[in-house]
N, C-alpha and C positions, 0 to 999 in steps of 0.2 A: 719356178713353177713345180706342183707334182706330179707324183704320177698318178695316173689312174687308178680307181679301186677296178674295175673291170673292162675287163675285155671280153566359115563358110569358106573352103581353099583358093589361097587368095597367090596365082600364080604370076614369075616373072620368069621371062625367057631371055636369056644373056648367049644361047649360040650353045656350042658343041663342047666336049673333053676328048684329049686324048692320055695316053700312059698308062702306067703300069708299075706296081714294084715288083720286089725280087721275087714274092713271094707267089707272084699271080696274080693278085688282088690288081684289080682297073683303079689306082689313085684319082683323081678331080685334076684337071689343069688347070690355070690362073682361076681366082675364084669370081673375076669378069664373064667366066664363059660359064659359069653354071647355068642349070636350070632347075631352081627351084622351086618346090609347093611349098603353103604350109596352111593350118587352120590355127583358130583355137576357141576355148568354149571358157566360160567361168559361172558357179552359182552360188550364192552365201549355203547354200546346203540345207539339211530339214529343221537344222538346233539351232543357228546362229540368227540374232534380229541383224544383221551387218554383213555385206561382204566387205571384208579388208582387205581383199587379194586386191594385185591392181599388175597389169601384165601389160609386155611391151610386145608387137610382130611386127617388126617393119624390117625388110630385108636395109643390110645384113646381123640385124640384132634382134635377138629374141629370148626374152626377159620374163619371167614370173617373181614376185616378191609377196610375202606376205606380213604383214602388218600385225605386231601388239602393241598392246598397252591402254586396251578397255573402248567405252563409248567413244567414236571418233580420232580417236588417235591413231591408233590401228592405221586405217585405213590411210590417213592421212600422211602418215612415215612411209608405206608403200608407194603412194602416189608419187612423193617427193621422189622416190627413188628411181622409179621408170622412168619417170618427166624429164630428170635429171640424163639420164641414158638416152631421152630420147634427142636431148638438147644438144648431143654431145658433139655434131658434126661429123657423125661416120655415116649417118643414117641415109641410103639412098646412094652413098658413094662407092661402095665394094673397095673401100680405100689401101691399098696395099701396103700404106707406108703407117694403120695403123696398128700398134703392139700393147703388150700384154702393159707396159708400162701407162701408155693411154689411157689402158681400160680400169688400171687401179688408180689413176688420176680424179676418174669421172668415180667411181665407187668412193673415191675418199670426198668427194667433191658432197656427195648425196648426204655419206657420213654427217659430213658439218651441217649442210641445209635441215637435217631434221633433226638434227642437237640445235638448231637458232631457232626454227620454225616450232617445236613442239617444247622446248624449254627442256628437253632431256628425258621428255614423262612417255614416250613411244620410241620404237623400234620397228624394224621389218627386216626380215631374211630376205637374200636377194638368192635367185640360179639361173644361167642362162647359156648362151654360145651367141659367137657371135661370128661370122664367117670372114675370116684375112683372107691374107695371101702370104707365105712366106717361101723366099728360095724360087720362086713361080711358080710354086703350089697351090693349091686350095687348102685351108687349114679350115680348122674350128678350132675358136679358142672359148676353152668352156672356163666356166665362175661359177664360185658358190662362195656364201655364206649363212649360215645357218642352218635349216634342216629341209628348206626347198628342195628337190630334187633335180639333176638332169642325165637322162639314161638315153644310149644309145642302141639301133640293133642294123648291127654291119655281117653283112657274110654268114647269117643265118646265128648270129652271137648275139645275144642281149644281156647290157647289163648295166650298174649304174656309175657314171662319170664318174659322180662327184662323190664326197663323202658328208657325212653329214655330222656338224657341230652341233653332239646335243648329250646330256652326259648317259643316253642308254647307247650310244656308238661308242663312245668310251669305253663301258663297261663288256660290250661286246670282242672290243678289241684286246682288252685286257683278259679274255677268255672265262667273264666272271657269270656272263649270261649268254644265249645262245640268240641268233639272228633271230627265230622266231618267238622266244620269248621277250626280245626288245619291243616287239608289235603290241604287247598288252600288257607291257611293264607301268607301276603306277608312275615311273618319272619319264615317259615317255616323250612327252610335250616340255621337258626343261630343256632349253636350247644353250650351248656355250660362246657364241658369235652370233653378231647380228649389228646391222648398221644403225647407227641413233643410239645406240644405249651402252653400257657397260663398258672396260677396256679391251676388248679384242674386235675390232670390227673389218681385220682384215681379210679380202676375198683368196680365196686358195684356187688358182689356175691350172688349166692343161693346156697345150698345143697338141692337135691330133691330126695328122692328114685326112682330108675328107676323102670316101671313099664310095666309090659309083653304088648307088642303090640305099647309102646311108639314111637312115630314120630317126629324128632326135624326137627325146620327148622332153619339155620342160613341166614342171607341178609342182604346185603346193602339196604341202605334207595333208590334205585334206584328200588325195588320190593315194598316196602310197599309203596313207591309215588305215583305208579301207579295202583296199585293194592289192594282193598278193603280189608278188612281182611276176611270179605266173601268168595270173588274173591278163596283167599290165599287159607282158608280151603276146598273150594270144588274142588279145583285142588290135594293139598294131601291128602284128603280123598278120591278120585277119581282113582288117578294113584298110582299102586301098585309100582311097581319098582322105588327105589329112585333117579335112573339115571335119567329116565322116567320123573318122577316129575318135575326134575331140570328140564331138557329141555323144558317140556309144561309151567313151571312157567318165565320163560325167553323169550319164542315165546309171550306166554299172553302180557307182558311190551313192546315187540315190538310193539304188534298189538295195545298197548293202547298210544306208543307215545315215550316211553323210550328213555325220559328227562336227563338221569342221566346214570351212568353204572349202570350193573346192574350182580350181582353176589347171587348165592344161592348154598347151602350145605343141602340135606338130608339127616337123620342120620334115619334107623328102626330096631328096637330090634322086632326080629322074635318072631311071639307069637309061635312056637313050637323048640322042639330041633330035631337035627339031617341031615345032610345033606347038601352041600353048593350048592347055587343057579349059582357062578361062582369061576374060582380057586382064592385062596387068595390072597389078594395085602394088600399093604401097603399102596398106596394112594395116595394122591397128595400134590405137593404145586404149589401156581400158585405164583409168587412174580416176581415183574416189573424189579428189577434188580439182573442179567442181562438176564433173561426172563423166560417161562415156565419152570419148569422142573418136571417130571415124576418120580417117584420111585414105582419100585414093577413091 
């Protein structure tokens, strides 16, 4: 695995935490005992006739993917790919025994489904976490490929997980352009990974202990395009309710021009126990074919 590049709310109550590391910081105990919210919102945005995004929230996995490769395909390699995740048998269990290896099981699983199902003519980037348990811990174990994003803000820190496979990260890395001239660079949208298509379609993982008060965001590159990572964090530093967030993070892309779809996932681990904020659900998937559906 590597490491990190940085350091309507639909709620489940699993009981209390205790712990602590060295450092002060309150860790998560078993990830049975969380209590987590989360929301999430998606729109094809002001230019697009399609939304191609197609997203997973069903505790403990939560998945954004988005789709190319033109009219209906797009969409269609996304969906495969959530559907896929959501088929996986973790979904609902908080399953402790399953690992990073599982989860690039089910991503290489999706890989093939939409190389059979689209004949190789579509693609979609996948980004998510999905909450274990390791050691008797609470983990998140995050994934990416492509240029989906997934950002976290712990301890008053915000920043983003993953990294993104797309050749203006490249070029950043290589110190050939600067982080904000990547944002309006003309290769901006050329992605190097992504599932269904080309030869690199592997997911690049972290394990991170979950940490009392933690905020995950997952998104399409149709939020981070238009929206600063500033923008980002002082909207969910801001709005408490994760539904809440979705929504104002989705209005914001509108008001700024929403180029692209534009789809986001909030995930908060309650910095207290006891109590639920709404009755339990299970959650969502949104996947293109053969269109929304609802569970819980």
């Amino acid at each position: 695995m590597s490491e990190p590049r940085a350091n309507g709310a639909h709620a489940v109550d699993l009981g209390s935490r205790t712990g602590g590391d060295a450092g002060g910081n309150r860790s998560a105990s078993g990830a049975g005992q969380l209590r987590v919210t989360f929301g999430a919102a998606t729109d094809r945005g002001l230019r697009r006739e399609l939304n191609e995004d197609s997203f997973l929230a069903m505790d403990p996995v939560f998945a954004v993917a988005d789709g190319m490769g033109g009219h209906e395909a797009g969409e269609v390699a996304s969906s495969i790919c959530v559907r896929t995740l959501a088929a996986g048998g973790v979904i609902g269990t908080r399953d402790s025994e399953f690992t990073a290896e599982d989860l690039e099981d089910l991503v290489t699983e999706a890989d093939q489904r939409i190389r059979t199902e689209t004949g190789g003519q579509a693609g979609t980037t996948v980004s998510g976490a999905v909450l274990v348990e390791d050691a008797g811990q609470a983990h998140w174990l995050f994934f990416n490929a492509g240029d989906s994003r997934t950002y976290r803000l712990s301890n008053g820190t915000f920043g983003q997980i993953t990294v993104d496979h797309s050749e203006v990260q490249e070029l950043v890395d290589l110190g050939r352009i600067s982080a904000e001239e990547a944002r309006t660079h003309a290769r901006r949208h050329v992605i190097t990974r992504a599932l269904g298509t080309g030869d690199d379609t592997e997911a690049d993982m972290w394990l991170l202990p979950v940490e009392e008060g933690d905020r995950i965001l997952v998104c399409s590159d149709g939020l981070s395009g238009e929206l600063t990572d500033e923008e980002i964090c002082t909207l969910l530093s801001e709005v408490e309710d994760p539904q809440e967030a979705c929504d104002e993070l989705v209005a914001a892309t509108l008001r700024a021009g929403a180029r692209d779809n534009v789809t986001v996932i909030v995930v908060a681990v309650a910095p207290g126990a006891g109590g639920t904020s709404a009755p339990p659900r299970e959650g969502i998937l949104f996947a293109a074919d053969p269109g929304p559906t609802t569970v819980g």
